[in-house]
C-alpha positions in Angstrom: 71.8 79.0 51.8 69.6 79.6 48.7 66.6 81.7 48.7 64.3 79.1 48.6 65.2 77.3 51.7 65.5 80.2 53.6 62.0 80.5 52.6 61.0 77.6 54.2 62.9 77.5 57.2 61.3 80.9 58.0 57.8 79.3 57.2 58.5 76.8 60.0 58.6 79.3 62.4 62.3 79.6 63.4 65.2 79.2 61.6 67.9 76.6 62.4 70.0 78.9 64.4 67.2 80.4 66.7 66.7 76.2 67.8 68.2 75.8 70.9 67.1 72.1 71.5 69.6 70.6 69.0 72.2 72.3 70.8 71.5 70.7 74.2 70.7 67.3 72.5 74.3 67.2 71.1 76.0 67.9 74.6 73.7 65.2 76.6 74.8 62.8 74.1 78.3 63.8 74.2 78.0 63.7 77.4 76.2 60.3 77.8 78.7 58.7 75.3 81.7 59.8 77.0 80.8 58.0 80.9 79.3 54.9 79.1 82.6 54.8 77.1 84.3 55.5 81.2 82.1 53.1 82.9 82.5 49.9 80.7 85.7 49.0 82.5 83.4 48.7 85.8 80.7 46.9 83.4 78.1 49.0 84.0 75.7 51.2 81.7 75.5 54.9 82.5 71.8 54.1 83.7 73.1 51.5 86.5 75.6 53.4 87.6 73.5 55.8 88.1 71.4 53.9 90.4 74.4 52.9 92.2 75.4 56.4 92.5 71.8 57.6 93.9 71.6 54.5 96.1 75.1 55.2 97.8 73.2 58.3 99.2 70.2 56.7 99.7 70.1 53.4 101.2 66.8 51.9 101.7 65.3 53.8 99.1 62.3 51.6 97.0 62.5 51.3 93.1 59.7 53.8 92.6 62.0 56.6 94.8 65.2 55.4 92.8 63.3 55.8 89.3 62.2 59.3 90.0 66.0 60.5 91.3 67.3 58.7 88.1 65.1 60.3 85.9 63.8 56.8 84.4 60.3 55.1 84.3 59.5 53.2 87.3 59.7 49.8 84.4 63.1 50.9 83.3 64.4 51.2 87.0 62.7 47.8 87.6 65.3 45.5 84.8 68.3 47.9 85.9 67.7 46.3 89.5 67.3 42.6 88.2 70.6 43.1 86.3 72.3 44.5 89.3 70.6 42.3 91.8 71.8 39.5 89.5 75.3 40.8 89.6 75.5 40.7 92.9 75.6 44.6 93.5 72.2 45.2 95.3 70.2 44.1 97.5 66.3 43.9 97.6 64.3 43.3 100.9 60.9 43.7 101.8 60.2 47.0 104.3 59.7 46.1 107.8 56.4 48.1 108.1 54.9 47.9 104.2 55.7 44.6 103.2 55.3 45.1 99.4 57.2 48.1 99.4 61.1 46.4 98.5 63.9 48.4 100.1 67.7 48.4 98.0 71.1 49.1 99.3 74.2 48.3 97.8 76.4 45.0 98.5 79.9 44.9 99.4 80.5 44.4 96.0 78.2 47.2 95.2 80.1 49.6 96.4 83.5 48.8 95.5 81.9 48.4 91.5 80.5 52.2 92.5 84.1 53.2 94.0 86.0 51.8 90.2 83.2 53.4 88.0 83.2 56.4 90.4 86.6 57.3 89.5 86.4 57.3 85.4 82.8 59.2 85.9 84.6 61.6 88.2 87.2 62.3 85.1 84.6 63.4 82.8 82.9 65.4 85.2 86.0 67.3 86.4 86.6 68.2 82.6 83.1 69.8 82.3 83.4 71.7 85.4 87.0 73.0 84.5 85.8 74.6 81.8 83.9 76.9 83.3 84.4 79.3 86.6 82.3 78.4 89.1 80.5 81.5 89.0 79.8 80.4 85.2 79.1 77.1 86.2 76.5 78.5 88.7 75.2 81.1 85.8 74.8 77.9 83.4 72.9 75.5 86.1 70.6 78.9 86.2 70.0 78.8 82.7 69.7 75.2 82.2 66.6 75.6 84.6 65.0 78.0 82.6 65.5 75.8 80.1 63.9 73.3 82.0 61.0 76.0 83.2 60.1 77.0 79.3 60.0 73.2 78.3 57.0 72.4 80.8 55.2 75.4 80.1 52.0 74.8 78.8 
């Protein structure tokens, strides 16, 4: 590295290899790559099988609920139900007690889409956790949180 950008990586406040953010980016979009690569045999984007995942444990749950356990906006939970509900794999039905409150559970065909994608996501995952002890893989979901706590501080 010449002099002068050192310089001004050290007048940015940390250098390159004190950033820990890049480093986490690059394994959530390995990550992400590798089940949307898994999942296109079952047709489905990481994001909708996701909700089919969360709504297998779940049933009944409303869009707003789903959203939150998926990590997504509340909008971006809303068109991955259409294109599910227009596949055939959910199900949307008004609550018996609040009427605009829309329950979803999973079709027939739901699940057995969930069961095919389940498998390839189940590969990936499997890799992951076999590269780690479990005591290690406890230690890193430990640290991942504290990664999680110093981001929302402020």
């Amino acid at each position: 590295m010449t002099d002068e950008r050192a310089c001004t990586l050290a007048a940015m406040g940390m250098t390159a290899d004190e950033r820990l953010g890049a480093d986490i980016k690059r394994t959530e979009q390995a990550l992400m790559a590798a089940k949307s690569a898994a999942l296109k045999g079952a047709g489905l984007t990481v994001a909708q099988y996701a909700a089919l995942f969360a709504l297998a444990g779940n049933p009944g749950i409303s869009g707003a609920a789903l959203a939150r356990t998926c990590l997504v906006t509340p909008q971006a939970m809303a068109a991955v139900l259409k294109h599910l509900e227009e596949r055939g794999l959910v199900v949307r039905s008004a609550h018996q007690w609040h009427q605009k409150m829309l329950e979803t559970r999973l079709t027939d065909a739901g699940r057995e889409t969930l069961r095919l994608a389940d498998e390839q996501a189940v590969r990936i995952e499997r890799r992951l956790a076999d590269e780690f002890t479990p005591e290690e893989r406890d230690t890193l979901r430990a640290l991942l949180a504290r990664c999680g706590t110093a981001i929302r501080r402020d």
